[in-house]
N, C-alpha and C positions, 0 to 999 in steps of 0.2 A: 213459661210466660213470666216475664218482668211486669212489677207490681210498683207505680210512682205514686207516692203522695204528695198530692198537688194542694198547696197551700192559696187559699185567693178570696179576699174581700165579698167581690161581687157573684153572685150566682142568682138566678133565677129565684123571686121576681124581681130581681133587679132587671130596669130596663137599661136603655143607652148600650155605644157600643163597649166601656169598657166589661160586658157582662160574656160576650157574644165569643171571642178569642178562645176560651179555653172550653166555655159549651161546647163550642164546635172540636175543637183536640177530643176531649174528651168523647165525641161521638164515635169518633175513625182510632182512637188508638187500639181498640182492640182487633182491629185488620191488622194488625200489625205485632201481636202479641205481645200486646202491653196491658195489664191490667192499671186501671185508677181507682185513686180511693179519695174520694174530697173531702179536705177540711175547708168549715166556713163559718161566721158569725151563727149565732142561734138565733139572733134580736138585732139585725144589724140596722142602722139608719138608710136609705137607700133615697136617694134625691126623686129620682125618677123608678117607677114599678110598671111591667111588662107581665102581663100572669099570660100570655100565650108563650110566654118561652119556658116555661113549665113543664109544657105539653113535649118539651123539647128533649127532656132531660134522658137518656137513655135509661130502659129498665134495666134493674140491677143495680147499679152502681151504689157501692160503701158511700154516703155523707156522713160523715161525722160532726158535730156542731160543739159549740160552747159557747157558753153568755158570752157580750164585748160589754164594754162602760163606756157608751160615749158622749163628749160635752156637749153634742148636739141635742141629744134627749131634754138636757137642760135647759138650755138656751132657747130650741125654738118654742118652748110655754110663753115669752113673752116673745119672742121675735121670729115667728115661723119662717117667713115668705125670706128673710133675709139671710135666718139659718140655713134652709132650702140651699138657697145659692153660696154661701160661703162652703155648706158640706159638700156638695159638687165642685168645687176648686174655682169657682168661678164669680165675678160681680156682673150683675145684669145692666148696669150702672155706668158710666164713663167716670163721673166723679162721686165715690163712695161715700155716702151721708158719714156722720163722726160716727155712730152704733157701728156703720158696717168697718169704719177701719179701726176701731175699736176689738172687733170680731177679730178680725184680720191679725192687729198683733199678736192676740193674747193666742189663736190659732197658730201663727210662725215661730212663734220664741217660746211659749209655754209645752207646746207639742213638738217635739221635735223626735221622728220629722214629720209627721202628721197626728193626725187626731186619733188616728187608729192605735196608739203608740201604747195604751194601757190593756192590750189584750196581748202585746206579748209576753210578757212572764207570767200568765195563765196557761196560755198557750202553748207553750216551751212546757212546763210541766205538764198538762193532761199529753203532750204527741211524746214525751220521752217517755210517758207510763206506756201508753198505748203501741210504740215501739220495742219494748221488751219485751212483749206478747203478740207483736204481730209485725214484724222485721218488714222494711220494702229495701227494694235495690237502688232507689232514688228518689231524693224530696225538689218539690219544686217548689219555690214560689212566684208568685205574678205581680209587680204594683205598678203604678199605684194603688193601693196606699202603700209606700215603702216600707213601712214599721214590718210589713208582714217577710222582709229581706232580713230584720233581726231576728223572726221566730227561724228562719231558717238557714243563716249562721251559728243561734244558738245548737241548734241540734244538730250541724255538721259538726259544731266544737268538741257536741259531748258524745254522739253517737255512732263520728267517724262515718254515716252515710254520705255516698256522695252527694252533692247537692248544687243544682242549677237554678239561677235565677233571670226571670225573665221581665224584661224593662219593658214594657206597652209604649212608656213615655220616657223620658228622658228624668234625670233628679233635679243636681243645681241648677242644671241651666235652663226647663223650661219655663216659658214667659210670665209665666204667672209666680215663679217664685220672688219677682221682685215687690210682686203685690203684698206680699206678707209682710211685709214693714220689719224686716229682721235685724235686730241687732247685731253689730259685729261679733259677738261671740258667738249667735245662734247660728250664725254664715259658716263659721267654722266648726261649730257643731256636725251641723249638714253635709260640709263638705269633706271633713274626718269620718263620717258614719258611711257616706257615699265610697269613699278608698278601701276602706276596712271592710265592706262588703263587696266589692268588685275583685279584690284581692284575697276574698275567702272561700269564694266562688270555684266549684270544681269547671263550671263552663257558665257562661254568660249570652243569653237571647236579648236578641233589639229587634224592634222593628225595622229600623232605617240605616240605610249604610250609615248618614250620616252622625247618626249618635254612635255608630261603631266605631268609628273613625276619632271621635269626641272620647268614648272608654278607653281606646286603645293609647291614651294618650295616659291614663290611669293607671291600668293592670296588664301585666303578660297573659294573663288565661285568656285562653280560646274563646274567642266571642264568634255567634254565630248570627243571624240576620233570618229571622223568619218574619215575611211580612205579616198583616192580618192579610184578610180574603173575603170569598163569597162561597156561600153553603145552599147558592137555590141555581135552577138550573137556569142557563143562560136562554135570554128572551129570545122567543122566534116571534112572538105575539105582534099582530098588526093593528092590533086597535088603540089607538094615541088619540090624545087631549081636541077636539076639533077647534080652538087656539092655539095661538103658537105661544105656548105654556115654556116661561124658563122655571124650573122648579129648582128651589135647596131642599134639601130634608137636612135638619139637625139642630143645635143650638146657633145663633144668629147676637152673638154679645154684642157690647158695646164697639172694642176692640177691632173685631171681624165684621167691618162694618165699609164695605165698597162702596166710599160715595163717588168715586171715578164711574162708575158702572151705572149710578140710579141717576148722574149726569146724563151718559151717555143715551142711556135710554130714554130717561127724558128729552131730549132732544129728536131722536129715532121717533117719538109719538110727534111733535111738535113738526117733523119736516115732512113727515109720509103719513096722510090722513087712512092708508088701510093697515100700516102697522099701527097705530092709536087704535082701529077697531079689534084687531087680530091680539094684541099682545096681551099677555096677563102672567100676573108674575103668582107664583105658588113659593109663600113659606110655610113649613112644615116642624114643629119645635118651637123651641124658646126663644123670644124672639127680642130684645132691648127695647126700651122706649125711646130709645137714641137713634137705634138705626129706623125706625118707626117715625121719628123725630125729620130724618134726612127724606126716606120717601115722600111725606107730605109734604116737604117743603119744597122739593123737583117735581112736583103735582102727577106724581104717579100712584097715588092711593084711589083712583077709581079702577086701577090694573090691580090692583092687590087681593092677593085669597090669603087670609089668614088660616090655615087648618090648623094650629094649633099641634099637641104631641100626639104623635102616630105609635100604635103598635106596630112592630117590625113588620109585621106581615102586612098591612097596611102602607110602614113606608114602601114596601116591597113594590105594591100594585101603582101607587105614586110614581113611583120611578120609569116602572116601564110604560106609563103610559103619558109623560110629559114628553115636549117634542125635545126641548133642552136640558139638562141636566149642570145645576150652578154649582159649581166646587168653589168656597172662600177660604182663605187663610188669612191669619194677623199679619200686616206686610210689617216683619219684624224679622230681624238675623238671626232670632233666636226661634224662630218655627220653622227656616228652612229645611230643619231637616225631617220636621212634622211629616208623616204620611197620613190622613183621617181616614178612619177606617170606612169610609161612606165608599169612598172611591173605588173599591174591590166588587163593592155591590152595583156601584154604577156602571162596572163592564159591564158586571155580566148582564143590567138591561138594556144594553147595546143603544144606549142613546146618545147621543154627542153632547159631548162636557165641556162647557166653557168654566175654566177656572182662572180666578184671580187671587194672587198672593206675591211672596216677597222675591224677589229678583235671586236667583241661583238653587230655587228650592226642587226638593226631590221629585215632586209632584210633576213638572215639568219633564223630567228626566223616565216618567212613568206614561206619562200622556205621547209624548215621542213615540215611546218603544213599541206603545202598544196599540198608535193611530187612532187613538179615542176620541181627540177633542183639542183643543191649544190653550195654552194656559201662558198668562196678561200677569205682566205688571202693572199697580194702578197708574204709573206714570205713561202707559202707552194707549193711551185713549181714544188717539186716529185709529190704531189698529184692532181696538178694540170694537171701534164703530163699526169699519168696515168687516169686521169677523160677524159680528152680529145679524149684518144686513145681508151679507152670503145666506146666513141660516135660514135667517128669512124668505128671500129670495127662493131658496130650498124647497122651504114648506110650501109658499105660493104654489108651485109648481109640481107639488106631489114628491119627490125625489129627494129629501130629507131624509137618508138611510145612513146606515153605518157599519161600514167594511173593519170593523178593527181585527187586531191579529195578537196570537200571543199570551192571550188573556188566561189560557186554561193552567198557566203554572201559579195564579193566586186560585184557585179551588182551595177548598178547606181541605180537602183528604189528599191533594198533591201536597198542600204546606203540612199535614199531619205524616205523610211517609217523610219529609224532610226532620221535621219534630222528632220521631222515632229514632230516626241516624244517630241525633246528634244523644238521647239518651242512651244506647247502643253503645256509641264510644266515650258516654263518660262513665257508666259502667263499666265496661271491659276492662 
């Protein structure tokens, strides 16, 4: 049996989905006779906390921990709610108060390339002790946070293990890197540390063709494309929302913010007096006061459920029992190639997915293949209308189902035999 040590930020209680990825790897690999050993923060900051994914962790498994030091501990004593959102990578904000872009520079230029960045050469030394005594066949790391791509260059450097690393997100180019207010040398900080580790890499995981496509533009090493997925069983369940419920589950920013859609709808209430009575929109997560801002002002806040953050298992029951199912993207050239990991879970509760996001994006190219749902540019608002009112139409009539196909190659343990291959042949 093949022994990896898997290097990664978040783990259990951490909630959201960057937590969920390697939870789930780490369930199925030993089908597949792979042993894991987890390194992780001992004290780590964690934006959002999940303790039923706890419950999740397979018995047995090696954790190994060590303190982290991070500026967040610091900073949120006077400025929590804003730390909060800066340590999740994100502003709740359209236009960020001076503190938060304050936060922001001193997070892009002073951390580079995140805040994570002063636990690696602690880290680097306790996993090169603890590899002299206890060898594996392959290190892996997962970011963001990317610092933890240095703990695991460093100990390819010195230990000669092979070592794979796996991108969730993309580096320079995701959209929020321009929020950082980076100065030009810290741009080419980033983008020197970004080469230097794509070209140290025995093999390289992405989620999306599309940042494979984007790497391959970087480094000759073999890059490989594992999506995220879904680890619960696909919905046969018949009992749905008795409204015609569009629901999101997720964070809901400034940014990702469909005023084409709270238009459209609002108008859908204003012309059909039983969609006004039947509609009601379910957000689930973090939600802006911006986009909160937009509903009230297209007077659809008497349609509104705020539920606020869900445990998974929670979003889980959400999902399959909403009659719609809302996928948004930032309509921006720089998330096209975004996959959100929501979407793996939205198969499998077999409910039809209206998504909205930027024109060419992958998401479209997923929704196609696998008959789920149709996915809208915000600039297509006729047809956006008219998609909507099928739906409806739909529900009226009982016969609001969904034939999709395809679906069973994002399973977690079908992406984990894929996972195994690709460690297989960078051992070998």
């Amino acid at each position: 049996m093949k022994k990896a040590l898997i290097i990664t930020y978040y783990w259990p209680p951490a909630g959201g989905p960057g937590v969920q990825r390697w939870l789930k790897f780490v369930k199925y690999l030993k089908d597949f006779d792979i042993k894991p050993v987890i390194y992780i923060p001992e004290n780590p900051h964690y934006p959002i906390t999940d303790n039923t994914l706890v419950d999740e962790i397979p018995k047995g498994i090696k954790i190994l921990k060590q303190p982290i030091n991070e500026p967040y501990g610091f900073s949120k004593l006077f400025f929590k709610k804003k730390t909060q959102a800066i340590s999740s990578g994100v502003i709740t904000q359209k236009k960020p108060s001076l503190i938060e872009k304050l936060m922001l520079f001193v997070r892009g230029n002073f951390f580079i390339p995140d805040a994570r960045v002063g636990w690696v050469k602690p880290s680097v030394k306790f996993l090169q002790d603890y590899l002299k005594e206890n060898p594996v066949d392959v290190i892996i790391t997962t970011g963001p946070p990317h610092s933890l791509h240095l703990i695991g260059m460093n100990l390819k450097n010195s230990t000669q293990t092979p070592w794979i690393a796996d991108f969730r997100d993309p580096w320079t180019s995701i959209g929020y890197h321009k929020k950082l207010k980076l100065t030009k040398t810290s741009q080419q900080k980033h983008l020197k540390l970004e080469k230097e580790v794509l070209q140290t890499a025995d093999r390289i995981i992405v989620t999306s063709p599309a940042t494979q496509k984007e790497f391959e533009a970087i480094t000759p090493k073999p890059l490989e494309v594992i999506t995220n997925g879904f680890d619960v069983e696909i919905s046969t369940e018949k009992v749905l929302d008795e409204k015609f419920s569009i629901a999101h589950i997720g964070s809901l920013l400034s940014e990702r913010n469909p005023v084409s859609l709270w238009k459209v709808l609002s108008e859908l209430i204003d012309e059909n007096s039983d969609f006004n009575k039947d509609f009601r929109l379910k957000l689930a997560g973090v939600v802006s006061s911006d986009v909160l801002e937009s509903i009230k002002n297209l007077n659809l806040s008497n349609h509104l459920v705020e539920m606020g953050y869900l445990s998974h298992k929670e979003s889980v029951a959400l999902q399959r029992k909403a009659q719609v199912l809302l996928l948004i993207e930032i309509d921006s050239p720089e998330t096209k190639a975004i996959i959100p990991g929501k979407i793996f879970e939205y198969l499998a509760a077999k409910r039809p997915i209206l998504s909205v996001g930027p024109e060419g994006s992958v998401i479209e190219e997923i929704l196609e293949q696998t008959q789920a749902g149709k996915f809208f540019n915000s600039f297509n608002e006729n047809e956006l209308k008219t998609y909507i009112l099928e739906l409806y139409q739909k529900f009226k009539s009982g016969s609001l189902v969904l034939n999709s196909k395809n679906i069973e190659q994002f399973s977690r343990k079908n992406l984990t035999k894929k996972l195994a291959e690709v460690i297989n042949n960078t051992v070998s």
